[in-house]
N, C-alpha and C positions, 0 to 999 in steps of 0.2 A: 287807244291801246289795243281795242280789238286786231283791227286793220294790223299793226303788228307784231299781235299773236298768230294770224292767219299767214304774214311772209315769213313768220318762221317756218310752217309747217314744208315750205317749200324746198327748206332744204332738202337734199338728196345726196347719195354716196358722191357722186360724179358734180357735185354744185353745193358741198357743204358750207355751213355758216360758221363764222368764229365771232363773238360779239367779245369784244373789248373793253373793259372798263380800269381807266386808269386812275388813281391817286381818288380810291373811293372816299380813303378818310379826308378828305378835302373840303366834302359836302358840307355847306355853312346852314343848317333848316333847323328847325325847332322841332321839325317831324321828319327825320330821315324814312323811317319805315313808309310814308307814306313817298316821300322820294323814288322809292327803291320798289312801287308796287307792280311797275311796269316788268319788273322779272319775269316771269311765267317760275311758277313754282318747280315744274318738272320741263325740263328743257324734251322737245320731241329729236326725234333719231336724227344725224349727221348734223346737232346743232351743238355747237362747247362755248364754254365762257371763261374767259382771265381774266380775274381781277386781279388791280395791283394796288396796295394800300402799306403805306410807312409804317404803322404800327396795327396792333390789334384795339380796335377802338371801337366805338358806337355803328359806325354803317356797316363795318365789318360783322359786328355781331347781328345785326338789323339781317346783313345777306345772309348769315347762317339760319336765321328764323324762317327768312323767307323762301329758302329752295328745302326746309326741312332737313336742316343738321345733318349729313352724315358722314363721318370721318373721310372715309375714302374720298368724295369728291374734294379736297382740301389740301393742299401743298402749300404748307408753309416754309417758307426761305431763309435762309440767314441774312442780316441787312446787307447789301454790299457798300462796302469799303470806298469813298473818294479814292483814294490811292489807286484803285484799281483801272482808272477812267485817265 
């Protein structure tokens, strides 16, 4: 985990990170929080993160505990539509 908290630091303006997590509520664990420790609480500069999860569930609220709640980092969606695809 260390080893990649340390290649985060390397992002930069010119070589930014975007880490992806998809269909968090997916996660099948007894312990998602411990799942989920590999986050870095506070992301370092030119680094973002997506996640994308079906409803507001258990790992969703695990991520909010673990980056330390605050409204603004958080964009909730409307579901989209089948129809729409």
């Amino acid at each position: 985990m260390k080893e990649f908290h340390c290649l985060l630091q390397n992002a930069s303006a010119s070589q930014p990170v975007v880490l992806l997590l998809d269909s968090l509520d997916k996660l099948r664990s007894f312990n998602i929080a411990r799942e989920l420790a590999w986050i870095p609480s506070k992301l370092p500069p030119h680094v973002k993160m997506i996640v994308t999860c079906s409803s507001v569930e258990m790992a969703l609220n695990c991520l909010k505990v673990s980056i330390h709640f605050n409204r603004s980092r958080f964009l909730l969606l409307k579901y989209l539509q089948n129809e729409l695809f």
